[in-house]
MARDOTI-408961 format. One line per 5 residues: number of its first residue (from 0); their letters; for each residue x, y, z of N, C-alpha, C. Coordinates in Angstrom, 3 decimals. Last residue first. Layout:
N
NUM	a	X:Y:Z:X:Y:Z:X:Y:Z; ...
! end
This chain:
253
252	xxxxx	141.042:131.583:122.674:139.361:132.093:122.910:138.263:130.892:122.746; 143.250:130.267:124.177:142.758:130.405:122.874:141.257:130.933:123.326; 144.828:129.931:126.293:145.094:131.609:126.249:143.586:131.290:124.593; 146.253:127.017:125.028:146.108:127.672:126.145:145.956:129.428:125.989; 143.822:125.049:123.093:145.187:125.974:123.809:144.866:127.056:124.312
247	xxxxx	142.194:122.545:122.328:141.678:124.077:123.513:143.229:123.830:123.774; 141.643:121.538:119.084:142.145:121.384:120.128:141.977:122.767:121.585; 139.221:119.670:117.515:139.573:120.454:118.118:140.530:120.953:119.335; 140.322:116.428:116.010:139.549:116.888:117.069:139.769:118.508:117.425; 140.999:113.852:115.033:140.925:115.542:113.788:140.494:116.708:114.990
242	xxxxx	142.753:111.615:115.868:142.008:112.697:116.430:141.779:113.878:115.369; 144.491:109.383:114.746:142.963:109.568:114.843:141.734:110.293:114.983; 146.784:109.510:113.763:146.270:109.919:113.241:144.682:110.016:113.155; 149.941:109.559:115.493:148.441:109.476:115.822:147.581:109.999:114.509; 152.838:110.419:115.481:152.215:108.769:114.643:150.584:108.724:114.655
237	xxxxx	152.962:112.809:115.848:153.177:112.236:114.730:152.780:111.063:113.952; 152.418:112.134:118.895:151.732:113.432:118.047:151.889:112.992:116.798; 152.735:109.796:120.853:153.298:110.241:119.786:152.333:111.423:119.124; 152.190:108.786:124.464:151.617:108.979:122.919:152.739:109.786:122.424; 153.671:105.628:125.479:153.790:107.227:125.691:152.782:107.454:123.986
232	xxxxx	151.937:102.628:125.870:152.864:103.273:125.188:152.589:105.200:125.177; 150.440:99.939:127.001:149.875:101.517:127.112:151.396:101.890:126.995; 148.552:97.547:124.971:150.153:98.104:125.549:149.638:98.947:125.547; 146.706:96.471:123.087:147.392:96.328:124.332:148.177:96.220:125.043; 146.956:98.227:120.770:147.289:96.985:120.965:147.503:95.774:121.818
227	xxxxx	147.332:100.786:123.070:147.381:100.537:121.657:147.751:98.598:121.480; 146.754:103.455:124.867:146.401:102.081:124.914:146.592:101.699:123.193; 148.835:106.440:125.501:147.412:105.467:124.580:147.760:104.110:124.694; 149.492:108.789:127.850:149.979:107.897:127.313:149.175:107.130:126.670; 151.135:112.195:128.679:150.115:111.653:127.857:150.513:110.386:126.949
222	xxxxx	151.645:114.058:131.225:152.506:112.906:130.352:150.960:112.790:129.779; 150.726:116.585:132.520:152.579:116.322:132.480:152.521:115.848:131.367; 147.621:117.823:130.289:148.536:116.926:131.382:150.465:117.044:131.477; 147.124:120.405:128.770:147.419:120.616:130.043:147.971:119.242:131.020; 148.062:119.486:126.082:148.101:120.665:126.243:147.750:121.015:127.677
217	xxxxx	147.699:116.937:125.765:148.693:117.268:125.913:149.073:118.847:126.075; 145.240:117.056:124.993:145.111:116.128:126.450:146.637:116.570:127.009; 145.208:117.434:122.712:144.094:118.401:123.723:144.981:117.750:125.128; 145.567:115.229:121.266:146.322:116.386:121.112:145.956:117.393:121.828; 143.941:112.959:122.289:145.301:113.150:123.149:145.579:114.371:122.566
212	xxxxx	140.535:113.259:123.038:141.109:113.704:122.238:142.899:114.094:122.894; 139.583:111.635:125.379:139.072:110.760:123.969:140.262:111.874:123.020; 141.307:111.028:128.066:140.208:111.886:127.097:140.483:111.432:125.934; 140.900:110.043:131.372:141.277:109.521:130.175:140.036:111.361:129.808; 143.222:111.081:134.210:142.148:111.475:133.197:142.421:110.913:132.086
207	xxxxx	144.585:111.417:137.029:144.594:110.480:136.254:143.303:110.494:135.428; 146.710:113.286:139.148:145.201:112.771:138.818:145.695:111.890:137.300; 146.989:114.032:142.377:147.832:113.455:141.795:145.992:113.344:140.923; 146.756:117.249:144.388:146.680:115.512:143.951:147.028:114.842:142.687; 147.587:118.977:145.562:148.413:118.642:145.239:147.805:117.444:145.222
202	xxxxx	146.113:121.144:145.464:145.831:120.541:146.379:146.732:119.406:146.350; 147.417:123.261:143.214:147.458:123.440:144.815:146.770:122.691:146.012; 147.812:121.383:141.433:149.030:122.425:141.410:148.733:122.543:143.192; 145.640:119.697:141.013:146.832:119.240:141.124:147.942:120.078:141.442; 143.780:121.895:141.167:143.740:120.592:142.017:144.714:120.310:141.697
197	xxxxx	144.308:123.905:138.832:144.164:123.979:140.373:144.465:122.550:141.374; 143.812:121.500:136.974:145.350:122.422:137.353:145.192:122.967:138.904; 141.313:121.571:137.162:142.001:120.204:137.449:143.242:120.698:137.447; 140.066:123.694:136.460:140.001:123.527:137.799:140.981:122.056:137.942; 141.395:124.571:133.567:141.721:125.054:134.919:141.660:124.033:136.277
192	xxxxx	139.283:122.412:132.856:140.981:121.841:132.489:141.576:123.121:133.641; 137.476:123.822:132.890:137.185:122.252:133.972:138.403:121.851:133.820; 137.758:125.579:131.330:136.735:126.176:132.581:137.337:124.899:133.623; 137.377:124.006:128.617:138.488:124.835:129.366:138.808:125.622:131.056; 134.889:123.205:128.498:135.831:121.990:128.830:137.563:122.937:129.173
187	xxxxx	133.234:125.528:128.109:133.431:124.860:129.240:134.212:123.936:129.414; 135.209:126.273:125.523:134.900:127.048:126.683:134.758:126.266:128.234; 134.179:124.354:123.854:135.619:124.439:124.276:135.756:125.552:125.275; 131.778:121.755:125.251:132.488:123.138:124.026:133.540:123.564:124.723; 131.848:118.470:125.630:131.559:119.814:125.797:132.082:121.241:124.835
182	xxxxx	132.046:115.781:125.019:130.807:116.559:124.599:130.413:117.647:125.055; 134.159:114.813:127.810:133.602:114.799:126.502:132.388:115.216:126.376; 135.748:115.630:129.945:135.623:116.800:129.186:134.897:116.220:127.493; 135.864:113.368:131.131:135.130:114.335:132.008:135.115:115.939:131.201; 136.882:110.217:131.108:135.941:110.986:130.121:135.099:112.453:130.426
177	xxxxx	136.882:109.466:134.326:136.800:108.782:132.831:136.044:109.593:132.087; 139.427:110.273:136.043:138.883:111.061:135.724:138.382:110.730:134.053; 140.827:109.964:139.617:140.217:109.483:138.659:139.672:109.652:137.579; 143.218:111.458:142.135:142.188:111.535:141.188:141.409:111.039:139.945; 144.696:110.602:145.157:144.489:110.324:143.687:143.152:110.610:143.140
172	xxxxx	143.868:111.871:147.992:145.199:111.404:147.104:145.424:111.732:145.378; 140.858:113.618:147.710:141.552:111.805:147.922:143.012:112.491:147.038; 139.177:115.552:148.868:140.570:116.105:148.755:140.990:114.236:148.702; 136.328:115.728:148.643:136.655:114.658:149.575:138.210:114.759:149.548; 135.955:118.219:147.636:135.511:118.400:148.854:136.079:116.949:149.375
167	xxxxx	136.502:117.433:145.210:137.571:118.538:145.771:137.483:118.476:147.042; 134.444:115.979:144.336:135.595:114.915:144.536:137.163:115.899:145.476; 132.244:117.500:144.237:132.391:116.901:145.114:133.712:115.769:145.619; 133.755:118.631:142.659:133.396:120.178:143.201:133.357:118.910:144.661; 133.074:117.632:139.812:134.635:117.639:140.706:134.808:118.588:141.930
162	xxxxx	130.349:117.167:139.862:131.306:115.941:140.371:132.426:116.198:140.520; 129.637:119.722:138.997:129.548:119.505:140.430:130.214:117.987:141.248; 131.100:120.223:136.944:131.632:120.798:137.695:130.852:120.378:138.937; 129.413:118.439:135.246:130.838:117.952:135.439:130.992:118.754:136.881; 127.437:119.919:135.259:127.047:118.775:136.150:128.158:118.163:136.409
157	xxxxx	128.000:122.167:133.971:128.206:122.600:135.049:128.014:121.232:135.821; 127.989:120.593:131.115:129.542:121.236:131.919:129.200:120.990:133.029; 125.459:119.692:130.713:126.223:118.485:130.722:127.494:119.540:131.521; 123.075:122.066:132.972:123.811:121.856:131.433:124.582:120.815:131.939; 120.531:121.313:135.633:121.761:121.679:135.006:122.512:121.296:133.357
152	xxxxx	118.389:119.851:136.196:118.181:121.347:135.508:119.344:122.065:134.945; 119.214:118.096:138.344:118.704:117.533:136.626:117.923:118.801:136.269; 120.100:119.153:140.442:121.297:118.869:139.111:120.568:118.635:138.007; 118.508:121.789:141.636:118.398:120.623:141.406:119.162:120.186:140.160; 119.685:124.381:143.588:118.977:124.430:142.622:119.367:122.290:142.007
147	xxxxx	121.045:125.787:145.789:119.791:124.914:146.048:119.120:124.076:144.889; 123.751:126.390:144.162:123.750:125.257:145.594:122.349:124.742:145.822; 123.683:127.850:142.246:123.377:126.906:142.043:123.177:126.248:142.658; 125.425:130.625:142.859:123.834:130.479:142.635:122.951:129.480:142.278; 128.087:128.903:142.938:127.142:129.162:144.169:126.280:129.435:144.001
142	xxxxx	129.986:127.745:141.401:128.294:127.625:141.258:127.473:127.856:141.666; 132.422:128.148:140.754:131.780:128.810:140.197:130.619:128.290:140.139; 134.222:125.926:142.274:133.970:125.868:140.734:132.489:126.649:139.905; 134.210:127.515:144.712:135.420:127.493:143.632:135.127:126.999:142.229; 131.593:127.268:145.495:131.736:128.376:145.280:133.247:128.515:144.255
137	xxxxx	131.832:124.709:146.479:130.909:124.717:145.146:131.233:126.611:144.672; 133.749:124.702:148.297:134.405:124.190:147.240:133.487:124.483:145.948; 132.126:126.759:150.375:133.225:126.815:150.027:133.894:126.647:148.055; 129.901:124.817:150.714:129.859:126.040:150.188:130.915:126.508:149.838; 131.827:122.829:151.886:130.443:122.414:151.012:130.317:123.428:150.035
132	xxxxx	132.521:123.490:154.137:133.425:123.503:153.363:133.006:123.152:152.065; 130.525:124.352:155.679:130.859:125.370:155.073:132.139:124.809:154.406; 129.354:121.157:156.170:128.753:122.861:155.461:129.528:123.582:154.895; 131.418:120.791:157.445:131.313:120.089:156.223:130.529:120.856:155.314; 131.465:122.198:159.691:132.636:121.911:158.801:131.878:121.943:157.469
127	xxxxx	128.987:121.128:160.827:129.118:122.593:160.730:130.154:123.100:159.698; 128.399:117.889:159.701:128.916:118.978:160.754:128.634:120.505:160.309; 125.599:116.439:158.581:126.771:116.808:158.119:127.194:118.012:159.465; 123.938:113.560:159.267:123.559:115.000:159.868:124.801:115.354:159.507; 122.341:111.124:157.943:122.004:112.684:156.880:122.349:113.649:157.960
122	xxxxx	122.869:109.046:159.556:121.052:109.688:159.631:121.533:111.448:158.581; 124.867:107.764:158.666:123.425:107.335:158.335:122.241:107.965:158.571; 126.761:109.696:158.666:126.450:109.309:157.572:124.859:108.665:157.517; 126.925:109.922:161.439:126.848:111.631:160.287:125.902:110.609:158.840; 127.442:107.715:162.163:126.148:108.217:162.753:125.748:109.927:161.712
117	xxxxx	130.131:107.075:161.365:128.766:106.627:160.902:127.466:106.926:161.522; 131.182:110.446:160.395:131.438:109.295:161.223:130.258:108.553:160.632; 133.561:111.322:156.948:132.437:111.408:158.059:132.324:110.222:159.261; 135.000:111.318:155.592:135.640:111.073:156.641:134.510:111.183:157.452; 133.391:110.969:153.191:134.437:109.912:153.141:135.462:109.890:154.785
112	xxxxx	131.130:112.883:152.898:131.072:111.464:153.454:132.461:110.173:153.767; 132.163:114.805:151.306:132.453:114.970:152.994:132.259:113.631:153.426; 130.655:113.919:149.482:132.167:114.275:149.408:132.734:114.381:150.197; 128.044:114.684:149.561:128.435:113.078:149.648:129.769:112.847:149.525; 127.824:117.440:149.261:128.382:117.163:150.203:128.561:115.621:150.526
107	xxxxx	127.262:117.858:146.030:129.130:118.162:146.625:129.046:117.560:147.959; 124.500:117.062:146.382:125.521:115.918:145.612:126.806:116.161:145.980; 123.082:119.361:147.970:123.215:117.658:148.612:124.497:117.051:147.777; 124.068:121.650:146.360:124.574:120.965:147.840:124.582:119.786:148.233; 122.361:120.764:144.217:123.934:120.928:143.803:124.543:120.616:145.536
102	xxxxx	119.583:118.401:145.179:120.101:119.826:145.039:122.001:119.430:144.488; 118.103:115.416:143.197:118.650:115.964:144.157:119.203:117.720:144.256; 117.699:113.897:141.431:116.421:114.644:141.920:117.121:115.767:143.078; 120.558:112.788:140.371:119.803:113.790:139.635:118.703:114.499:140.260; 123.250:112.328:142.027:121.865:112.303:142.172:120.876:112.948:141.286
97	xxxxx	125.733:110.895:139.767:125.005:112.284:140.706:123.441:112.010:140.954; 127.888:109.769:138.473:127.112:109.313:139.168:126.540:110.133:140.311; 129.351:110.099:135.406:129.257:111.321:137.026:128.626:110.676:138.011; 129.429:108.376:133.783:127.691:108.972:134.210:127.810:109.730:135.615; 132.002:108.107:134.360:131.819:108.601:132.914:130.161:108.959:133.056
92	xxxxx	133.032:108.571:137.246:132.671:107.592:136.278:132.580:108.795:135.055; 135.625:109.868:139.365:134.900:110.784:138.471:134.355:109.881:137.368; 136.878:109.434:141.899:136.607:108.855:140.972:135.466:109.652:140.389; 139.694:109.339:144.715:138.401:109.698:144.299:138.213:109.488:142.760; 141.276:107.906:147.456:141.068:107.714:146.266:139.548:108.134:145.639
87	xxxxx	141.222:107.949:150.262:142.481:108.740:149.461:142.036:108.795:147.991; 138.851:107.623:151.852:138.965:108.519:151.075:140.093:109.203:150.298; 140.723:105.587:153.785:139.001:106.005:153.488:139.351:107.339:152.263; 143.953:104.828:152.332:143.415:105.450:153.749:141.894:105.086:152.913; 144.889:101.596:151.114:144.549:102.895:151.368:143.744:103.291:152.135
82	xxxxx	146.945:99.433:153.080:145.759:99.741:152.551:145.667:101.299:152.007; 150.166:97.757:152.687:149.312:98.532:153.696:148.202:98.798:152.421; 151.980:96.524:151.429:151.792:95.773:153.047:150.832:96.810:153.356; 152.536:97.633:149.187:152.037:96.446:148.714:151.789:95.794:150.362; 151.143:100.866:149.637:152.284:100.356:149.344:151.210:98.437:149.381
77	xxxxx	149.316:103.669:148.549:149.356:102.267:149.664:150.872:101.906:149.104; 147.532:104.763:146.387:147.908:105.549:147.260:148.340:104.626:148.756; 147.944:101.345:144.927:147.216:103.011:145.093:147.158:103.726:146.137; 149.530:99.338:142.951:149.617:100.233:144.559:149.273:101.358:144.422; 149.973:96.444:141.527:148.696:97.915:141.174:148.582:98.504:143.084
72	xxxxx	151.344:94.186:139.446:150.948:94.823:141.078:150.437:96.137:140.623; 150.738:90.778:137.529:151.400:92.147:138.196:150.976:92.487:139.379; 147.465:89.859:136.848:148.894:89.706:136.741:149.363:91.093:137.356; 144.682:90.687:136.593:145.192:89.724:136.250:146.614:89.565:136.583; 143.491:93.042:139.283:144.507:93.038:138.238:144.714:91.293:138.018
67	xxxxx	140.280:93.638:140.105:141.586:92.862:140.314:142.428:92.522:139.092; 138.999:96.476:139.885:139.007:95.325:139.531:139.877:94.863:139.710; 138.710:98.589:141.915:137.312:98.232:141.996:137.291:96.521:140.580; 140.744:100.153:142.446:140.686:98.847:143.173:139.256:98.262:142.836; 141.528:101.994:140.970:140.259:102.378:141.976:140.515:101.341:143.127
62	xxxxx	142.943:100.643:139.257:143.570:101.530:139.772:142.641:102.101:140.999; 140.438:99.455:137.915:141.325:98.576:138.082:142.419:99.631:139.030; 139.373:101.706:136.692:138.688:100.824:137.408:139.710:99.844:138.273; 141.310:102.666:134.942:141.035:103.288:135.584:140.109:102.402:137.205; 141.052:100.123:132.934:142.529:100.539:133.820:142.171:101.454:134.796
57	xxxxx	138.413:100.447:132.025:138.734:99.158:132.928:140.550:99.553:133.872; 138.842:102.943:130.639:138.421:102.544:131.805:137.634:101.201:133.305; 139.916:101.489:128.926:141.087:102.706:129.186:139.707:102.812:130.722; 139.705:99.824:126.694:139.966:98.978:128.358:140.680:100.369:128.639; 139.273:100.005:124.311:140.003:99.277:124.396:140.939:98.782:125.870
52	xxxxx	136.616:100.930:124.078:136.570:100.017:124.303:137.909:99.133:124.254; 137.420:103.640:121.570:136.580:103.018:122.598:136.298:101.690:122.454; 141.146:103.964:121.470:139.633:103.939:121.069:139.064:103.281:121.828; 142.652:106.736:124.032:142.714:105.099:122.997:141.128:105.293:122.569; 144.289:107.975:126.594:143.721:107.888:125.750:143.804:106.872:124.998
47	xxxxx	145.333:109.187:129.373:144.962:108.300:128.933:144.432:108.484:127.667; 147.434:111.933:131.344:146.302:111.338:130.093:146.515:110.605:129.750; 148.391:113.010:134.436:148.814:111.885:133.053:147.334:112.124:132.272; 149.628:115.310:136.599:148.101:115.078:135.912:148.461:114.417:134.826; 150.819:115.275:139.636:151.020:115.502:138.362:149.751:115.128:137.780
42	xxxxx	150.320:115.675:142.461:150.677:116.739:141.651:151.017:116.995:140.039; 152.676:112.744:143.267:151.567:113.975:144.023:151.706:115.081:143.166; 152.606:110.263:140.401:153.378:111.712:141.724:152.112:112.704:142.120; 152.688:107.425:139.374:152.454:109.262:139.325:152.613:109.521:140.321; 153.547:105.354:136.911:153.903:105.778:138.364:153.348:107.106:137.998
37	xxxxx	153.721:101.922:135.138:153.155:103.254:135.008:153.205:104.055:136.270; 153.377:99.296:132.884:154.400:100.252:133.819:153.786:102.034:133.971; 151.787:96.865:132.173:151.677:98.224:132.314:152.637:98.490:133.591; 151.820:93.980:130.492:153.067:94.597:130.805:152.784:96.000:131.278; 148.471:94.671:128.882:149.660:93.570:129.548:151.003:94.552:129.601
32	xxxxx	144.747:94.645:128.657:146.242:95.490:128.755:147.177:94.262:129.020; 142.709:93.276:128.612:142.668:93.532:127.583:144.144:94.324:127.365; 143.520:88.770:128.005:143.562:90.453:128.792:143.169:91.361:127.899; 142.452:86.147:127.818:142.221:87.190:126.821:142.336:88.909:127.245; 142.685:84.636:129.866:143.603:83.773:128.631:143.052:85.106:127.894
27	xxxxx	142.064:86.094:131.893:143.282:85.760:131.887:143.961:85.375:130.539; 139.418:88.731:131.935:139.704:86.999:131.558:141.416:87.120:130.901; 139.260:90.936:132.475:138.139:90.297:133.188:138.462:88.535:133.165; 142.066:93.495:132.856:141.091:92.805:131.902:140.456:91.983:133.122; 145.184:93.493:132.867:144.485:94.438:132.913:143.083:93.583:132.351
22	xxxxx	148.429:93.081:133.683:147.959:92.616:133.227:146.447:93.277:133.415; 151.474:95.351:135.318:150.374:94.876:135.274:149.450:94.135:134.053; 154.473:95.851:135.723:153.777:94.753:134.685:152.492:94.433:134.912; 153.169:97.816:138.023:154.016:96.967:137.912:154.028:95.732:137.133; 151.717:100.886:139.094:151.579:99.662:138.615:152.421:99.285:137.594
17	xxxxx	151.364:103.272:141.248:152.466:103.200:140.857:151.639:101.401:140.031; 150.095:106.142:142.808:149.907:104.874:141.721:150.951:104.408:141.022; 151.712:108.369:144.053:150.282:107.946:144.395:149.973:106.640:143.885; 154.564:108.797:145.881:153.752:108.147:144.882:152.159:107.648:145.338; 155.257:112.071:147.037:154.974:111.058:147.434:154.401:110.129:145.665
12	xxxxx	158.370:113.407:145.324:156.818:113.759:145.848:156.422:112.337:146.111; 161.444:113.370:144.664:160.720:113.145:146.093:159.526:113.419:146.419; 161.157:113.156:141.809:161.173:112.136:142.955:160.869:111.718:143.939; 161.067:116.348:141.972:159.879:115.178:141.640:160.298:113.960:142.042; 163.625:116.895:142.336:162.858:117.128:143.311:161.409:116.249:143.130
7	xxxxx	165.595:114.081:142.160:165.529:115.225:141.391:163.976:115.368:142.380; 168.661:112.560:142.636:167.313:112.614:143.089:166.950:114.058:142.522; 171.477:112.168:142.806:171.242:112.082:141.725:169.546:112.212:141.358; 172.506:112.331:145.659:172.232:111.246:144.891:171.587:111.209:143.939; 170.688:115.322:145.950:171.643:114.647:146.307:171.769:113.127:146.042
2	xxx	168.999:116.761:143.262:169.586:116.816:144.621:170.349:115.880:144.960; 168.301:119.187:140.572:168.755:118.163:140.891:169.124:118.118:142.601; 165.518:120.321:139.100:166.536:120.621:140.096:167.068:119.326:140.682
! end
């Protein structure tokens, strides 16, 4: 839908990530990305993809703020004069980073920790809120008979579902998302491609998921783009010939 000056309604959603000839990597004279142009919108969901190790979650890392861009500009949920808020930005590693001895409650509510005060945080006392918004979000990704029960008893899916159960509960801006449907069956990795539609459709965050398989990846992100040579270039269906991979369409059993 077009609007006035030639502005189309996606335009006007806020920008979450926007990076600007960025340069990408640990060492200057050997980047592993260069020239990255790249912008998302409140609400849209991009894919990443490439072979392993060609820096698809060093870009992700690097968009966290957790590496300093060699070159260029990298604005996350901020502009280039201001910070991001505490908790605009959430992150889904590739080892989920979950407490394993721990309950499904304790790990969703370190999710609340991002606006918590520091007296909530250091002595372990979560509000009344945070409870029931605790129960709440673990109840949306279908786990509530799971809340007492200890993550290192859980299957590889449902442990996904409790790292996005806790990244729902911290509602950040931007969503992070390295590798969060690999080595699952196509059932549960369909189960977890819903809940990331949900989140972007009605919490309206903006997300950012690498997956190892792009012809999959294009079946629920907006855009789907591969690291190639170092350059992150829109993917091609035609030119790719890497993935033999199963694909999960939509409505497929």
């Amino acid at each position: 839908m077009e609007k006035a000056g030639g502005m189309t309604v996606k335009d006007l959603k806020p920008v979450r990530l926007r990076l600007a000839d960025a340069t990408i990597g640990f060492d200057v004279s050997s980047p592993l990305i260069e020239g990255v142009d790249l912008t998302i919108r409140a609400g849209e969901i991009v894919g990443l993809t490439g072979r392993s190790g060609i820096g698809k979650t060093t870009l992700l890392r690097t968009a966290a703020g957790l590496v300093r861009p060699l070159g260029g500009s990298v604005e996350c949920c901020c502009t280039a004069d201001t910070r991001a808020d505490k908790g605009a930005i959430g992150l889904i590693p590739q080892k989920l980073g979950l407490v394993q001895h721990q309950t499904v409650g304790y790990n969703v509510l370190m999710g609340a920790l991002a606006e918590a005060s520091f007296l909530q945080t250091a002595f372990s006392l979560p509000s009344k809120r945070m409870r029931e918004e605790t129960r709440a979000v673990i109840e949306e990704v279908g786990l509530a008979e799971k809340t007492l029960e200890s993550v290192n008893r859980l299957s590889g899916g449902q442990q996904r579902r409790v790292a996005i159960a806790r990244a729902m509960l911290q509602e950040p801006d931007l969503l992070l998302a390295d590798e969060c449907l690999g080595e699952l069956d196509a059932e549960t990795a369909r189960g977890i491609i819903d809940l990331f539609r949900h989140m972007a459709e009605d919490h309206r965050m903006a997300i950012l998921i690498v997956d190892h398989n792009p012809v999959r990846a294009k079946t629920f992100c907006d855009r789907v783009y591969q690291l190639r040579g170092r350059r992150l270039i829109p993917f091609d269906e035609d030119e790719d010939t890497s993935s033999n991979l199963p694909v999960i369409a939509e409505g497929s059993a």
